[in-house]
C-alpha positions as CSV (number, residue, x, y, z in Angstrom):
1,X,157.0,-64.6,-15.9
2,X,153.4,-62.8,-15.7
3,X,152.3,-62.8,-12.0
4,X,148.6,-63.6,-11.0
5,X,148.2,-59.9,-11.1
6,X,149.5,-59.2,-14.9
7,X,152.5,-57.7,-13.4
8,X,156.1,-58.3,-13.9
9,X,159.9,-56.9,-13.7
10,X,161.4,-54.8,-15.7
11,X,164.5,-52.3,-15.7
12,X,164.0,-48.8,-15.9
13,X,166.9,-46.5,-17.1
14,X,167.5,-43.2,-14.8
15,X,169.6,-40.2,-14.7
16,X,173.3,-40.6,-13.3
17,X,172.9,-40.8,-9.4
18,X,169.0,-40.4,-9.2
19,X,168.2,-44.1,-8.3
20,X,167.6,-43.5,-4.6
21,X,165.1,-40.6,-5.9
22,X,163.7,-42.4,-8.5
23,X,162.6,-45.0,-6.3
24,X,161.1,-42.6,-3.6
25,X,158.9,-41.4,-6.3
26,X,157.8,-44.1,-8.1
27,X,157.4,-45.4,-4.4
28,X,154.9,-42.2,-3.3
29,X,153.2,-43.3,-6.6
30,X,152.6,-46.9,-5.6
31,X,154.1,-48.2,-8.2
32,X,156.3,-51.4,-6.7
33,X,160.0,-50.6,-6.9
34,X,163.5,-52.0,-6.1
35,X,166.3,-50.5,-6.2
36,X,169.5,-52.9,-4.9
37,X,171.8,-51.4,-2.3
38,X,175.5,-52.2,-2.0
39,X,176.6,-52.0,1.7
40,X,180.4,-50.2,0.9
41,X,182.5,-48.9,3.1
42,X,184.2,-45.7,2.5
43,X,187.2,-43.3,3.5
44,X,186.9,-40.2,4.6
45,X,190.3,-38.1,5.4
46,X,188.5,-38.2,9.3
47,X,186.5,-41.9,9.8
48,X,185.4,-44.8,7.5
49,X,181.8,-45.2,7.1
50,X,179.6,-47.7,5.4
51,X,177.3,-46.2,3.0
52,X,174.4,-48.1,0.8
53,X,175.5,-47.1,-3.0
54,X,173.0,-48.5,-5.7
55,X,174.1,-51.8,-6.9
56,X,173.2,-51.2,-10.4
57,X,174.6,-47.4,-11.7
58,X,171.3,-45.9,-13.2
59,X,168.8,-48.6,-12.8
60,X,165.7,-49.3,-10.6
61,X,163.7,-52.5,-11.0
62,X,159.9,-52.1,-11.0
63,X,156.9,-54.6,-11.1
64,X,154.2,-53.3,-13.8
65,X,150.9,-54.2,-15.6
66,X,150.8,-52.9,-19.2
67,X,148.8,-50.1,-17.6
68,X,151.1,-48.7,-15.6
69,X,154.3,-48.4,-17.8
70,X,153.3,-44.7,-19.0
71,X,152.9,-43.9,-15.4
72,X,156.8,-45.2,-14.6
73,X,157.6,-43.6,-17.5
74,X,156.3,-40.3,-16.4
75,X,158.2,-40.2,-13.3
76,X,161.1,-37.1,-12.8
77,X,164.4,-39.4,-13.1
78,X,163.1,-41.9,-15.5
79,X,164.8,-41.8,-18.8
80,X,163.1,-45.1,-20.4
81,X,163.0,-48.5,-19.6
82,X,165.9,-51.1,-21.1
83,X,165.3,-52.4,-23.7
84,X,166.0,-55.6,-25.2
85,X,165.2,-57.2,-28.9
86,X,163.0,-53.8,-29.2
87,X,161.2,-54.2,-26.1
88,X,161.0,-53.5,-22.1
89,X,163.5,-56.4,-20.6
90,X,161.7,-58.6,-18.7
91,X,163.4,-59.3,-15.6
92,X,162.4,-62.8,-14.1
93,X,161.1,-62.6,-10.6
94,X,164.3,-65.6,-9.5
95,X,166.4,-63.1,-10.5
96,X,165.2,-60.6,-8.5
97,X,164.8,-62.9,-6.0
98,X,169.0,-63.7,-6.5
99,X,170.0,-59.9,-6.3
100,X,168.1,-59.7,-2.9
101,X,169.5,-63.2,-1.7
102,X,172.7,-61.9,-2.9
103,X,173.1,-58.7,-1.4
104,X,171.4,-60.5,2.3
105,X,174.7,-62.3,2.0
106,X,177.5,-60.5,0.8
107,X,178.7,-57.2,1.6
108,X,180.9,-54.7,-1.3
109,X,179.4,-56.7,-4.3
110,X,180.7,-55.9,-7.3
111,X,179.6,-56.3,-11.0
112,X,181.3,-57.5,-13.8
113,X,179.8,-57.1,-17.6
114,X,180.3,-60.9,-19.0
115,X,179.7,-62.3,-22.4
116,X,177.4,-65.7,-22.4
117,X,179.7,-69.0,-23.5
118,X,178.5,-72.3,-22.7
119,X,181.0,-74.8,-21.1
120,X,180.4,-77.2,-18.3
121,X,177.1,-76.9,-16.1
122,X,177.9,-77.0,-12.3
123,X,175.7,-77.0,-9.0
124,X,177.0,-74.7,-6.5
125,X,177.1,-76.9,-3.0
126,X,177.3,-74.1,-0.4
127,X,175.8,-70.8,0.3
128,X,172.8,-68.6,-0.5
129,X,173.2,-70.3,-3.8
130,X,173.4,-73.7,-3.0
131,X,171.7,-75.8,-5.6
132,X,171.7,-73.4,-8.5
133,X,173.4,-74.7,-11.4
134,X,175.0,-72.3,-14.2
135,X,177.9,-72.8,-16.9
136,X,181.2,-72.3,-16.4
137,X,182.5,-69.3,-18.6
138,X,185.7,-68.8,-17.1
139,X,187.9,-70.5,-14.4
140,X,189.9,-67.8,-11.8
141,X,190.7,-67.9,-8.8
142,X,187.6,-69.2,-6.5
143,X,185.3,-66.3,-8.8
144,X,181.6,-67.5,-8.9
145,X,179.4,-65.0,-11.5
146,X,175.7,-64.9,-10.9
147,X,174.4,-64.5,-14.4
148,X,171.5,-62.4,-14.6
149,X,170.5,-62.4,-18.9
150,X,168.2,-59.7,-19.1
151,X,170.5,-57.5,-18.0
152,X,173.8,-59.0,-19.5
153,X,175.5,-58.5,-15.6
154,X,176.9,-60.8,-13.5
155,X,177.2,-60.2,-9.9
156,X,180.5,-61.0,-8.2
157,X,181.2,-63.3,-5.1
158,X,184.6,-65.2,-4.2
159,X,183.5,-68.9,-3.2
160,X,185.8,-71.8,-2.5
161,X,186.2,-73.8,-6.0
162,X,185.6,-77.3,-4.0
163,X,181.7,-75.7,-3.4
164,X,180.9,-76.4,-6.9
165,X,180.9,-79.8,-8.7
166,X,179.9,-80.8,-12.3
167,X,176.9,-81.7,-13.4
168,X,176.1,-83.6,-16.7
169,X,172.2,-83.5,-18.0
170,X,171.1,-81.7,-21.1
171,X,171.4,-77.8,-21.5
172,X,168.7,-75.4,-20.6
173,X,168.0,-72.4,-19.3
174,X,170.0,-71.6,-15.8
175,X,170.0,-69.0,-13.0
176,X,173.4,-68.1,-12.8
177,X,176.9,-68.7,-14.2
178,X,179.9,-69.8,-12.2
179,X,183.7,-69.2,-12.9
């Protein structure tokens, strides 16, 4: 979706372990950038710490008017934006909206490449979530999988299976998908 502004998401690409630096710069150039952090903790031979590790390996999100793609593009780091059907992935601002939510919420998300299947819709009852409906492309063990399509990723929480009921109304497009 095209804000009032002619801006709108999209997914750059950047060198292994340069999304933190990537977003500094393309922050000292104004341009309006996300880059999701993972809360993890970690072991060290001495002391466990928690460290913020980017969510996505080699992505940053950024918010763009035509005009300023060359200028992302131009940025140490960047190696393109992704691409999909031969052009810059739009990224909807509700699912940018569901990363932050997300990541408010949980702590040591994890993400999980998933193929699309349709199956039954469901409404999620409880949670940051609560209301979204997806499809159902798997059933494990209390796993619900945030679809986000323009990227092809599903971020990972564990729910209880009794916050989620079925829902029956004609197929559309949803938010999320739930397993």
């Amino acid at each position: 979706m095209v804000s009032q502004d002619g801006k709108q998401w999209f997914a750059l690409y950047t060198r292994p372990r340069w999304e933190k630096k990537v977003t500094e710069l393309l922050d000292r150039k104004k341009i309006q950038v996300y880059c999701p952090l993972n809360k993890v903790q970690r072991q060290w031979s001495d002391r466990k710490k928690i460290v913020h590790e980017p969510l996505f390996s080699s992505y940053v999100f950024v918010c763009l008017s035509p005009e300023e793609q060359t200028k992302a593009l131009q940025t140490d780091g960047v190696i393109n934006f992704v691409y999909w059907l031969h052009k810059p992935a739009v990224i909807r601002n509700d699912e940018i909206d569901a990363i932050r939510r997300f990541l408010n919420e949980y702590e040591n998300v994890s993400l999980e490449k998933c193929p699309v299947n349709m199956n039954d819709t469901v409404r999620i009852l409880n949670g940051p979530l609560m209301t979204w409906e997806g499809q159902v492309v798997e059933v494990r063990a209390n796993t619900i999988k945030v679809m986000l399509p323009s990227l092809g990723q599903c971020l990972v929480a564990e729910f209880r299976k009794e916050n989620v009921e079925k829902v029956i109304h004609p197929v559309s497009a949803y938010h999320m998908k739930a397993v």
